[in-house]
N, C-alpha and C positions, 0 to 999 in steps of 0.2 A: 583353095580347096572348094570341089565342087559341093552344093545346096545337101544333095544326098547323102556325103561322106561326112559332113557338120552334124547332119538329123542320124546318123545311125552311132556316131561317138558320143549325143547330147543322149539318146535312150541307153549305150551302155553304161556311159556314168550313173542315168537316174536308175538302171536295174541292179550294178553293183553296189549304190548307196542303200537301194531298197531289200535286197538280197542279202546284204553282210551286213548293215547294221541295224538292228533293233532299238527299239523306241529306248526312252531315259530310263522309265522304269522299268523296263524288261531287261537293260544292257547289268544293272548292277546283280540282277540275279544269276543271268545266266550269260553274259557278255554276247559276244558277236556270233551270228548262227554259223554254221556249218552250211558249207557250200561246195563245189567242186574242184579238184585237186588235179589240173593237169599241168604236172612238172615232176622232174626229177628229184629224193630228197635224198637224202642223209639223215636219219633220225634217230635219237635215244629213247623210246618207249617206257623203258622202266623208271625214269623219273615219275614222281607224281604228276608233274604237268612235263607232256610231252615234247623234247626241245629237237628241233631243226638246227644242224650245224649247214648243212649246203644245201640249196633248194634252185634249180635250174627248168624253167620250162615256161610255161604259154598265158598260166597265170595260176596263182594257188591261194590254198585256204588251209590255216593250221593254226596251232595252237601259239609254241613260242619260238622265236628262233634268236639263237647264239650262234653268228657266225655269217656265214654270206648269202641272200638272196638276190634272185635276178629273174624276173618273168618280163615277157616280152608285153603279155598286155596288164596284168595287175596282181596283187600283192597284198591277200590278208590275214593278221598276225593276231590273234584275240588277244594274247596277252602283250607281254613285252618283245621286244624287237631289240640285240643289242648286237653291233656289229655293223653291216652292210645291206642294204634295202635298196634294190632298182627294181622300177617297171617301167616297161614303157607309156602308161595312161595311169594308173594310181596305184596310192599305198595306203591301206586303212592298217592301223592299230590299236586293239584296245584299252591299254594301258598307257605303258612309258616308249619312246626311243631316244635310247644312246647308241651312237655313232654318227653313220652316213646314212642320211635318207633321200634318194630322189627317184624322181615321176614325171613325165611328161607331162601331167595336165594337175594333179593333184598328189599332195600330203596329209593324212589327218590323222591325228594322234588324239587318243582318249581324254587322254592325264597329258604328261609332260614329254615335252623332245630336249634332249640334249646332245648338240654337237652340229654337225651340217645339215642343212635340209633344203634341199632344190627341187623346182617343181616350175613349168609353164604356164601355170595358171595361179593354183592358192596352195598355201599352206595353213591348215587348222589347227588348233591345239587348244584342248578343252581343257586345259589349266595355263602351264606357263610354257615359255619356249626361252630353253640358255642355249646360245652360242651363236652362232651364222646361219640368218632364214633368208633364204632369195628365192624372190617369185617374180613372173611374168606380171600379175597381177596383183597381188594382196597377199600380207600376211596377218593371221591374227589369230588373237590367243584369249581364253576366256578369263585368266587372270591376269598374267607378266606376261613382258617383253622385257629379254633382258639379252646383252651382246648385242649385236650387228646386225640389222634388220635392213633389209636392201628392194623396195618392192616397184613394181612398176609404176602402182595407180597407189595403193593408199594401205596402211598399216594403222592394225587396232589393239591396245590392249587392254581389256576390258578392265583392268584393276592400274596398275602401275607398268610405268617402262620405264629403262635405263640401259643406258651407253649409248649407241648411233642407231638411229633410226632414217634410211634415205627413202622416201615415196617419190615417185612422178605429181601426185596430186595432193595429199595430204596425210600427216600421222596424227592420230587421235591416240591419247591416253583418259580414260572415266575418271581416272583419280591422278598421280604424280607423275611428273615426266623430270626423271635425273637424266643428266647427259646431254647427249645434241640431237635433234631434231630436224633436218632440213628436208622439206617440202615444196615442192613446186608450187603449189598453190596456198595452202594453209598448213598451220597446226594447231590442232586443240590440245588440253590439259583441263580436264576438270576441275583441279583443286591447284596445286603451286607446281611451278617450274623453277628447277634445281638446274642450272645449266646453259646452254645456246637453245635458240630457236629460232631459226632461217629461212622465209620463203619470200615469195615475189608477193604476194599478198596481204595476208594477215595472218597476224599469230593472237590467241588468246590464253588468256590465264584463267580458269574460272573463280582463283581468288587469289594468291600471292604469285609475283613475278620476283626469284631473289635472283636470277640470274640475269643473263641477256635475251631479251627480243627485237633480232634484226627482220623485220619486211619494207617490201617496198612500198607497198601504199598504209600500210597501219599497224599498229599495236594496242591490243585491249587486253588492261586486267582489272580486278577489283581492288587492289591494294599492290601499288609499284614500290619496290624495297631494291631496285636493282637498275639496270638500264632498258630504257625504252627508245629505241634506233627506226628512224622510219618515218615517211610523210607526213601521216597525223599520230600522234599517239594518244590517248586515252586509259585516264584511271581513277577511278571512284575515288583513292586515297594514293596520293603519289609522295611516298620518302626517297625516293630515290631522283634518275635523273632521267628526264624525256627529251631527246633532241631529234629536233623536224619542223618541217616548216608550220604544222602548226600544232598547240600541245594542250590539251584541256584536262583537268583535272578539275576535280570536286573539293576535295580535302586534302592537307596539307599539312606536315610538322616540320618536316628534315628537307621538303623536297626542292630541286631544281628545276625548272624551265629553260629549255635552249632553243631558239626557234627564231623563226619569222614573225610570227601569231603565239604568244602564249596567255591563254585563259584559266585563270583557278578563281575556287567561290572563297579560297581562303586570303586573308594580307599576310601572312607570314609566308608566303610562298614566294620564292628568289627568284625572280624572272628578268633572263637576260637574251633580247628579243627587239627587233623594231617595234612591235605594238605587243603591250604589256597591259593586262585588260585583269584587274580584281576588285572584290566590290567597292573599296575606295575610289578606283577611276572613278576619274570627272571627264566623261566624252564630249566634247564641247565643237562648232564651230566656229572660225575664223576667216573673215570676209576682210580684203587687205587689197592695199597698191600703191605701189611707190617709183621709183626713177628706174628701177632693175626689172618691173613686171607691172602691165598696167592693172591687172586685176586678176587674185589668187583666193582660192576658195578650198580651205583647207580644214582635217579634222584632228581636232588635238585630245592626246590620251592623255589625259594630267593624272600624276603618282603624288607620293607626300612631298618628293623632291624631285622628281625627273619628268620628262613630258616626252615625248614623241609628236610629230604632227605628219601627217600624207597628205600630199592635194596637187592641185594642177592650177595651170594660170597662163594667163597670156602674155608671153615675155618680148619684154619692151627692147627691142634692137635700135631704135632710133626715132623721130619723129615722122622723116620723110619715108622707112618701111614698111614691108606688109607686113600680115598680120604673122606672129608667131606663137608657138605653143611651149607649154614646157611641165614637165610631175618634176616633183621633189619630193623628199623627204630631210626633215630636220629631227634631230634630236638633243635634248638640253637638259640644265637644271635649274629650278628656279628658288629664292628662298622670297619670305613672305615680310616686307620690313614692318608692314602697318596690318591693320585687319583688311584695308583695301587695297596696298600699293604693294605692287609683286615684282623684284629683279628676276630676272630670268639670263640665260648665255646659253646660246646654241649653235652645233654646225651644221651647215643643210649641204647637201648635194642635187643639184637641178639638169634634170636631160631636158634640151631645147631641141625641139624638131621648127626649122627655118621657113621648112614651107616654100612657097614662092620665092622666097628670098636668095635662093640658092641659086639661082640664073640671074642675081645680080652679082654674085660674086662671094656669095656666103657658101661655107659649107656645108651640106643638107642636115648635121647632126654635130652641135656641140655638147660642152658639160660646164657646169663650173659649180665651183666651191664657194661658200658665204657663212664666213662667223658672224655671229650679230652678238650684241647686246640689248635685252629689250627693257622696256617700263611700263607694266600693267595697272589700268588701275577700275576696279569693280565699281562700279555705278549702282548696281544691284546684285544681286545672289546668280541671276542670270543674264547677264548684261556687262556688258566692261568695253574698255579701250585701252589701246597698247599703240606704243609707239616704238620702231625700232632702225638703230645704224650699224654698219658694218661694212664690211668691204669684200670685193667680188674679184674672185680668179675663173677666169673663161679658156677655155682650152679645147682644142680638137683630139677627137678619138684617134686620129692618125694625126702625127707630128708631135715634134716633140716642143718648138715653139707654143706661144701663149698666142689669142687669138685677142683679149682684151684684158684690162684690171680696171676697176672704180671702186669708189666711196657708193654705197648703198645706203637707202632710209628706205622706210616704209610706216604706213600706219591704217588700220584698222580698228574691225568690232571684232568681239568674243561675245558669241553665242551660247546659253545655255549652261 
């Protein structure tokens, strides 16, 4: 569209908004002004309010119509509108519509719409909107959204929504959102979500979550009573479940952790997770080497009964080899026999990257498996030494043969 034909449809929008509709408090006395009437009508006069059953022409301006309209460029109805509404460029109403309403660039309705409303641009509605709204651009409504809301960019309703709302970018409800939700980029809800809520991004609750929030990078609410699906999730108070790689909550009664990383400020929270972080964790360091790795430096999550450890080290191939590298992770349980002397039993899983070694005949990336049994014993409140045996399965990523097995030790400090 050329620059010209864009600037002469942006002034007749802004002349028909200025031309047919009257400020807030002018509309309830005397509603939408009178304007020019070029089109064909069909009209009942002796009603008290004058009603249009067919109205055919270039664009018009009347009171109320039961029955069919169709203007090439726009469409305004002061009162109610019930039946059929086409323009080519817009429809003002200044009450209700039930039926079919559509416009190439805009819909706006006083009060409520009920039924279909299509439009290229937006669809407005100064109370609520029931049934099927599709826009190019936006729908929104200054109370409800309720039925099937389909918008390009972003759908609003200033009070409550329910049933399907789909945006390109995001739906926002001020107060509750029943039903599903799915947005390209967000969705908001002011107060609780009753339902699904779908986007690649984030979804927020501004205080209860009873349903589901699936995004792809997050999930925020104030109080999770439901599921939280998604990379990190987050909530003030979480009864319900959060899985993602990693999942932080604050407070805690009923809830679950599922994750990579799960953090809560509470110990009654059920967190099942490589690292499992509540105010009881003891984070501690561990400095170790043995036959299987010449030196490992690792950090251990200790629980009332379970620990986690992550770290890296330099894994011992042989005497006569170069140098190798290796991360692990173990996880275990320990129980406590004395005030100082701690059993423990863990399994670890170790990537070895060979390094150099692979052009003697190694190949460039093993794995292996190590249960152990270990023997801690505290020296001080921060301070300890542990001794530990177990045996070691080595294996390549490709094949289905073993690469090596041995008897394992190791022994170290605990840090902290």
């Amino acid at each position: 569209m050329k620059p010209n034909n864009r600037i002469i449809i942006l002034l007749l929008l802004i002349g028909l908004g200025a031309g047919s509709v009257s400020p807030q408090t002018q509309s309830r006395k005397r509603g939408l002004k009178k304007g020019p009437n070029v089109s064909l009508n069909i009209t009942n006069k002796k009603k008290p309010v004058a009603v249009t059953y067919f109205n055919l022409g270039l664009f018009s301006n009347f009171s109320k119509l039961n029955g069919v309209g169709i203007n090439a460029i726009s469409s305004v109805v002061h009162h109610r509108a019930d039946g059929v509404q086409v323009s080519g460029l817009a429809n003002v109403t200044g009450l209700n519509v039930s039926g079919v309403q559509m416009a190439g660039l805009v819909n706006v309705t006083g009060r409520n719409s009920k039924g279909f409303v299509l439009s290229g641009l937006m669809n407005v509605n100064g109370r609520s909107a029931k049934g099927f709204q599709l826009s190019g651009l936006g729908n929104v409504a200054g109370e409800d959204l309720k039925g099937i809301t389909i918008s390009g960019l972003i759908s609003i309703g200033a009070r409550n929504t329910a049933g399907l709302q789909i945006a390109g970018l995001s739906n926002i409800s001020a107060r509750n959102q029943r039903g599903a939700a799915v947005g390209g980029l967000m969705n908001v809800a002011g107060d609780n979500v009753c339902g699904l809520q779908l986007t690649s991004l984030l979804n927020i609750a501004g205080k209860e979550n009873r349903g589901v929030q699936l995004a792809g990078l997050g999930n925020v609410s104030v109080e999770n009573k439901g599921l939280q699906l998604g990379f990190t999730n987050y909530s003030a108070q979480n009864n319900g479940l959060q899985m993602g790689f990693g999942n932080i909550a604050n407070q805690c009664e009923k809830g679950l952790q599922l994750g990579i990383v799960n953090v809560s400020q509470c110990n009654r929270t059920r967190q099942i997770g490589c690292i499992n972080v509540k105010p009881e964790t003891r984070v501690q360091m561990l400095v170790s080497g043995g036959n299987a790795s010449k030196m490992n430096l690792g950090v251990r999550f200790k629980n009332r009964y379970t620990y986690t450890i992550l770290g890296a080290g330099a894994y011992h191939l042989g005497m006569d080899k170069e140098f190798s590298v290796s991360g692990f992770y173990r996880a275990g349980v320990h129980y406590p026999l004395t005030s100082r002397l701690d059993l423990s039993t863990d399994l670890g899983f170790y990537h070895i990257e060979t390094l150099d070694n692979k052009h003697d005949g190694y190949p460039a990336r093993l794995y292996a498996l190590q249960p152990r049994v270990n023997l801690e014993y505290s020296i001080t409140r921060r301070i300890g030494i542990f001794a530990s045996g177990g045996y070691e399965w080595m294996r390549q990523y490709q094949g289905k043969g073993k690469f090596d097995d041995k008897g394992v030790f190791e022994v170290g400090l605990v840090l902290f």
